[in-house]
C-alpha positions as a printed NumPy array, in Angstrom:
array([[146.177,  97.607,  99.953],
       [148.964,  95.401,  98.466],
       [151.299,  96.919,  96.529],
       [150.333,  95.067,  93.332],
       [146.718,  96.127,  93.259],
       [148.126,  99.97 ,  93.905],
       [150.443,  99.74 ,  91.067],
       [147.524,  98.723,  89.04 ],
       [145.131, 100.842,  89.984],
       [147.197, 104.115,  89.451],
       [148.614, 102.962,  86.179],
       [145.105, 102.521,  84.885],
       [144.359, 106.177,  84.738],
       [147.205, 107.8  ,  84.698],
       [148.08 , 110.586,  82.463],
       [151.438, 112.601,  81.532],
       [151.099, 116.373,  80.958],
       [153.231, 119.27 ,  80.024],
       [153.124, 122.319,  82.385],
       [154.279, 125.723,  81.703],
       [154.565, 124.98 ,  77.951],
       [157.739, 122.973,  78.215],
       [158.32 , 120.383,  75.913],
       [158.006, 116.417,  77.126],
       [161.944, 116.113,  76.458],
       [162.936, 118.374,  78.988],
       [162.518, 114.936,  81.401],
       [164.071, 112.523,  79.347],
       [167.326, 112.843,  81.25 ],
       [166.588, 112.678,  84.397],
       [163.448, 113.883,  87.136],
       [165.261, 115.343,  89.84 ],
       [162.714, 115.988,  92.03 ],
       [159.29 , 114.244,  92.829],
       [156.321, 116.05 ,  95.277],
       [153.228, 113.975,  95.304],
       [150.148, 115.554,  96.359],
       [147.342, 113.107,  97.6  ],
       [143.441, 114.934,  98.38 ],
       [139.631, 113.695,  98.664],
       [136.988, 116.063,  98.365],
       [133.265, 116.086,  99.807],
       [134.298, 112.97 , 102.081],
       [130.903, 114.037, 104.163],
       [131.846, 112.439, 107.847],
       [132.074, 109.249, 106.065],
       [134.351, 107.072, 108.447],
       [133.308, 103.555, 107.703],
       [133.682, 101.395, 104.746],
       [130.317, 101.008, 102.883],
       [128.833,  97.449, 104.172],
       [129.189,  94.453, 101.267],
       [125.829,  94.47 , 100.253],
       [125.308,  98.246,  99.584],
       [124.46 ,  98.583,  95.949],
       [126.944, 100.563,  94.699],
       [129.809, 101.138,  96.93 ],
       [130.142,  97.681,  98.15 ],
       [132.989,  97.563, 100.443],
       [134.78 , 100.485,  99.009],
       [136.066, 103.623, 101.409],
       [136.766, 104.228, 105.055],
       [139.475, 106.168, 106.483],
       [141.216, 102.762, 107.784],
       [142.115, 102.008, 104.186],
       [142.075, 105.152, 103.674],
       [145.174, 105.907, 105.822],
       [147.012, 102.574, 105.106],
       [146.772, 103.58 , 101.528],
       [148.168, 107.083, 102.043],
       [150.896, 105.607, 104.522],
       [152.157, 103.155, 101.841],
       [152.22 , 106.064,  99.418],
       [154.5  , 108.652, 102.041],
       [156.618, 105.508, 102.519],
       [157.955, 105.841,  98.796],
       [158.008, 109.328,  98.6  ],
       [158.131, 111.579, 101.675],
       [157.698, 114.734,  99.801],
       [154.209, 114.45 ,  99.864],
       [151.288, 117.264, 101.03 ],
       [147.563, 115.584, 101.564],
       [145.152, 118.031, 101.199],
       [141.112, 118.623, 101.403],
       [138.94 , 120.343,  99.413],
       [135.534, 120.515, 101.68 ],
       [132.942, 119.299, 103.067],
       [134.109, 117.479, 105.653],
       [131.457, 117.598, 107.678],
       [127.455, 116.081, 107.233],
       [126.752, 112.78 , 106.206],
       [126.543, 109.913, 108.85 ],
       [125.221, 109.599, 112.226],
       [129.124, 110.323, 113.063],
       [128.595, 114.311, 112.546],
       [124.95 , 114.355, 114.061],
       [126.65 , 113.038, 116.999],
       [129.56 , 114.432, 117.51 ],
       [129.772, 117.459, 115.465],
       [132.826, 117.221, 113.643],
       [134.84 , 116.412, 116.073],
       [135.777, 113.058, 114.83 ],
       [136.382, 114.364, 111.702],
       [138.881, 116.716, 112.31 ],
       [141.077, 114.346, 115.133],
       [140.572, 111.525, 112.384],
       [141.702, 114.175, 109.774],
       [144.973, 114.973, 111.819],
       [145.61 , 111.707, 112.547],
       [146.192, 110.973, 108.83 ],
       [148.37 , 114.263, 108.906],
       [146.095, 116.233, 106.476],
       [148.454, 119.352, 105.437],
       [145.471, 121.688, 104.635],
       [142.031, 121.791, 103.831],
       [139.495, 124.47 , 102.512],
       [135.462, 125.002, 103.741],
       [132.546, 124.033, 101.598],
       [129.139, 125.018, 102.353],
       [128.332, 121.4  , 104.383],
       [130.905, 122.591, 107.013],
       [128.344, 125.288, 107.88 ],
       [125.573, 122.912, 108.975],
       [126.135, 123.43 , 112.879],
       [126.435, 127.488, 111.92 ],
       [129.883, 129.119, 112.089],
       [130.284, 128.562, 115.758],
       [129.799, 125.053, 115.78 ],
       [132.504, 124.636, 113.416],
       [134.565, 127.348, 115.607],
       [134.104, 124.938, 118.265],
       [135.729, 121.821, 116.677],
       [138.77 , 123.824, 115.353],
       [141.235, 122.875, 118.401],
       [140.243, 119.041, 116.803],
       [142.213, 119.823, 113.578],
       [145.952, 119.868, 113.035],
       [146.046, 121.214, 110.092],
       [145.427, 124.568, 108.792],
       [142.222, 125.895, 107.084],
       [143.19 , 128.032, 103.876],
       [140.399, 129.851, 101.885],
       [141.055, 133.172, 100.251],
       [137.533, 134.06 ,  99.308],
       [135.633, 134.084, 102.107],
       [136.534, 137.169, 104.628],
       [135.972, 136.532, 108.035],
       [136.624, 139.67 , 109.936],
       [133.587, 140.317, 111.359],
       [132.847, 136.741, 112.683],
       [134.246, 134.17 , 115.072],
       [136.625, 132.8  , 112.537],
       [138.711, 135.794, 112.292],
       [142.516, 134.804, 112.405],
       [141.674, 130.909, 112.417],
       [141.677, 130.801, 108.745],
       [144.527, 131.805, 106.376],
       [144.462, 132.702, 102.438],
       [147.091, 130.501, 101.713],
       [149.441, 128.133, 103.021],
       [153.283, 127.836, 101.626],
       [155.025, 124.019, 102.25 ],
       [158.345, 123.715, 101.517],
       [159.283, 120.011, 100.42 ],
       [162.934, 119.036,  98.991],
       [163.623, 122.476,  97.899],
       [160.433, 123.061,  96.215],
       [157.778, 126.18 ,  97.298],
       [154.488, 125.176,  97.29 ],
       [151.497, 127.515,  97.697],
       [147.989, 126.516,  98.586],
       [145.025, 128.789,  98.835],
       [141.537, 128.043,  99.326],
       [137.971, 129.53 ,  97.486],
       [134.428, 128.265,  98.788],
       [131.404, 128.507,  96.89 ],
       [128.722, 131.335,  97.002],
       [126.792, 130.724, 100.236],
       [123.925, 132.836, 100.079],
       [120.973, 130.844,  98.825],
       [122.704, 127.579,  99.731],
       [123.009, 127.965, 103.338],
       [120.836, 129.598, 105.904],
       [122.372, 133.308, 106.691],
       [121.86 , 132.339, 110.076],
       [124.341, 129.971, 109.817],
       [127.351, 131.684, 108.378],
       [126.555, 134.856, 109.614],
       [128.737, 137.821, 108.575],
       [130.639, 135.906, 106.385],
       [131.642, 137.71 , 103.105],
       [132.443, 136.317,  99.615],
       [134.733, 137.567,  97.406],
       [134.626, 137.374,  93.642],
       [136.868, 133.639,  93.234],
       [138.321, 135.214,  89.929],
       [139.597, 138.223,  90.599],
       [141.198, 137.24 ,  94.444],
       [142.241, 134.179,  92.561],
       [144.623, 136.781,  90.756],
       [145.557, 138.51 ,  93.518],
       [146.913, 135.486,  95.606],
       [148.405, 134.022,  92.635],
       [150.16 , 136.861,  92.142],
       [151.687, 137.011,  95.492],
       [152.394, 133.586,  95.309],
       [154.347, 133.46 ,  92.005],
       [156.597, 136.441,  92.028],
       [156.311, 138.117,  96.045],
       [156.682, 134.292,  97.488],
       [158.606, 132.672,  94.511],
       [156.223, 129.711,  94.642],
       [157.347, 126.42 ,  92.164],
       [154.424, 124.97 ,  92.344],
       [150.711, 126.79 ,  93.048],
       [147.502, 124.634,  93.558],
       [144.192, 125.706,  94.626],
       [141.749, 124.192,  96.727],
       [138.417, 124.638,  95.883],
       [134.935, 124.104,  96.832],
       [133.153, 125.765,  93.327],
       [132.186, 122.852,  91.722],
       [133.849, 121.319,  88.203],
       [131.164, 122.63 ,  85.939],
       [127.921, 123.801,  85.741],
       [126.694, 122.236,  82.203],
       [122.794, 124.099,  82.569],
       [123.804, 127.28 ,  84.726],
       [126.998, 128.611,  82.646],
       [127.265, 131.661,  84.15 ],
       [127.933, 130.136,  87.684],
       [131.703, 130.572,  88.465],
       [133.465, 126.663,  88.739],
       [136.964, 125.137,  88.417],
       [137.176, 125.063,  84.646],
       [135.818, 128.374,  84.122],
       [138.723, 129.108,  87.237],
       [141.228, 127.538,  85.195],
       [140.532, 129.724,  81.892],
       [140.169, 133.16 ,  83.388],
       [143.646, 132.852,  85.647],
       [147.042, 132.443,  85.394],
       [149.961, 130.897,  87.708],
       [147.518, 127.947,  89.399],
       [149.545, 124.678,  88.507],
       [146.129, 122.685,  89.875],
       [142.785, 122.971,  91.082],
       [141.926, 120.405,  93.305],
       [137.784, 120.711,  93.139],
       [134.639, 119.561,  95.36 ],
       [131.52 , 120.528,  95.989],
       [129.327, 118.424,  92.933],
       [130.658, 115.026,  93.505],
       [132.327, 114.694,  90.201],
       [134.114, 111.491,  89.829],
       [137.109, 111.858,  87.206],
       [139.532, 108.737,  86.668],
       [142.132, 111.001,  86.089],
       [142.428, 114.938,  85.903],
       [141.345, 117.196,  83.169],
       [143.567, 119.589,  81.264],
       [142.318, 123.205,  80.882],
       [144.33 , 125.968,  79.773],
       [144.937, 129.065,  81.179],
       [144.817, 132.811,  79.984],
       [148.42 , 132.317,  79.024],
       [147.622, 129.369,  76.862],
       [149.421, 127.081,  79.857],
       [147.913, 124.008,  80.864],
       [145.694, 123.638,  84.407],
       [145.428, 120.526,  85.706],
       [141.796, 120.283,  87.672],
       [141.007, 117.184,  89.597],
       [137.866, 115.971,  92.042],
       [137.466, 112.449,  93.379],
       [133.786, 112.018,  94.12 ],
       [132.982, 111.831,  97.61 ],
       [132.356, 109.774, 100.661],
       [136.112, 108.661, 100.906],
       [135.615, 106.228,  97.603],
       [139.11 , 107.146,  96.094],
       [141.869, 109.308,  96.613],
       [143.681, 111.398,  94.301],
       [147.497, 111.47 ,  93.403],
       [148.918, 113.672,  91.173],
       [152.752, 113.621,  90.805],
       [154.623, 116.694,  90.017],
       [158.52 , 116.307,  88.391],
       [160.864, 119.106,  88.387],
       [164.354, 119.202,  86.858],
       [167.274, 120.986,  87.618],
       [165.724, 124.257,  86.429],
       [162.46 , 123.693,  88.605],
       [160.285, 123.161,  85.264],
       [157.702, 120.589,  85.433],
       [155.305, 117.699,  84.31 ],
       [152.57 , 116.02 ,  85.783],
       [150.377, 113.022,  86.414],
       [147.55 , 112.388,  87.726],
       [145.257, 109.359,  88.925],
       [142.531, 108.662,  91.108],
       [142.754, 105.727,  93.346],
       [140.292, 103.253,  94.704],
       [140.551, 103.037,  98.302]])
């Protein structure tokens, strides 16, 4: 992508927001510190461009522009995590083939920093996705579903801390509710845990055990739930916590040009992003921090 039609793109939907209650003037002087953090969601073993006559997608996606576009973006600012948020696998001919393996080398070859599970990973059960782990790079963070009693014991953390230009950021990871979506067969002993409450739990640990800067989650809940209210999703996340910076969603596909603002039990602002699926766009949200390590943000979803 040249660098004109990137400029363009991001400025289009970009918006400036206020974290932590601070006010806009705090910046004025002088932003001391950048981290960028790029993510796609639900990209669903999508590894090829859509062809030029497909309806709606015509020539959009693929992880080749995919990867030139997240190269070009490192190249201006090296502090910069890319992360997933699920449902990697199922999708193409790609994953009925080879079973995720592509994926995840595809996936590491980009340098993905983390990614979380959503239900689609599931599809070859719990050991076939086991099996492709040595494939992947990159660590698998979800603090909601327990493991102990299957395969996947030790191979997947509740959070991750990165440490970029002086700044401590934590991600952790929450998956959706996975009985009556996928086969019990297929994830076996699996537990979930309540996303709310462990959401507090980590986010405590994060903010004042791990003295965290900046605290995002990765989520596979879905954005909202507009006819089932009392399902548990990322804006409903962001109103019943506190500490989470952003929630970087998948799960329902929702395309948002840039991210929404939510606030918090603290009356703080959440940022909580998703990108659609299939690879279409990525998201970059920029986080600023002065001297003092307080913070703005913004966000935009890019076209790949």
């Amino acid at each position: 992508m040249k660098r004109r039609n990137f400029i363009q793109q991001t400025a289009a939907t970009t918006a400036l927001v206020t974290l932590g209650g601070l006010g806009l003037q705090s910046f004025t002087a002088s932003k001391t510190k950048k981290i960028t953090i790029l993510h796609t969601n639900d990209v669903h073993s999508h590894i090829d461009p859509f062809g030029p006559n497909d309806a709606r997608n015509a020539n959009k996606g693929g992880v080749a522009r995919r990867a030139s576009l997240i190269e070009s973006i490192r190249n201006e600012n090296p502090n910069t995590l890319l992360l997933d948020a699920g449902d990697i696998f199922q999708g193409t001919p790609y994953f009925n083939y080879y079973g995720g393996e592509l994926e995840f080398k595809l996936m590491s070859m980009l340098k993905y920093d983390a990614a979380t599970i959503g239900n689609h990973d599931f599809d070859n059960g719990i050991d076939g996705l086991f099996a492709q782990l040595p494939h992947a790079k990159f660590e698998f963070v979800s603090a909601n579903y327990d493991f102990s009693n299957t395969i996947m014991d030790t191979h997947v953390k509740p959070y991750k801390i990165f440490n970029k230009n002086g700044i401590k950021i934590g991600v952790f990871g929450l998956g959706i509710e996975l009985e009556g979506l996928v086969l019990k067969k297929l994830f076996k002993e699996t537990k979930y845990i309540d996303p709310i409450e462990i959401s507090q739990d980590i986010t405590r640990v994060l903010k004042e055990d791990k003295n965290c800067d900046l605290i995002i989650c990765l989520s596979h809940l879905g954005y909202h739930y507009r006819n089932e209210p009392e399902i548990i999703s990322d804006l409903k996340l962001a109103k019943a916590t506190k500490n989470i910076d952003l929630i970087i969603g998948g799960h329902t596909h929702t395309f948002l040009p840039k991210p929404t603002i939510e606030k918090n039990i603290e009356n703080k602002n959440v940022l909580v992003n998703q990108v659609g699926c299939y690879g279409l766009y990525l998201g970059k949200i920029d986080f600023y921090f002065d001297s003092k390590k307080n913070k703005t943000a913004e966000g935009a979803s890019i076209i790949v």
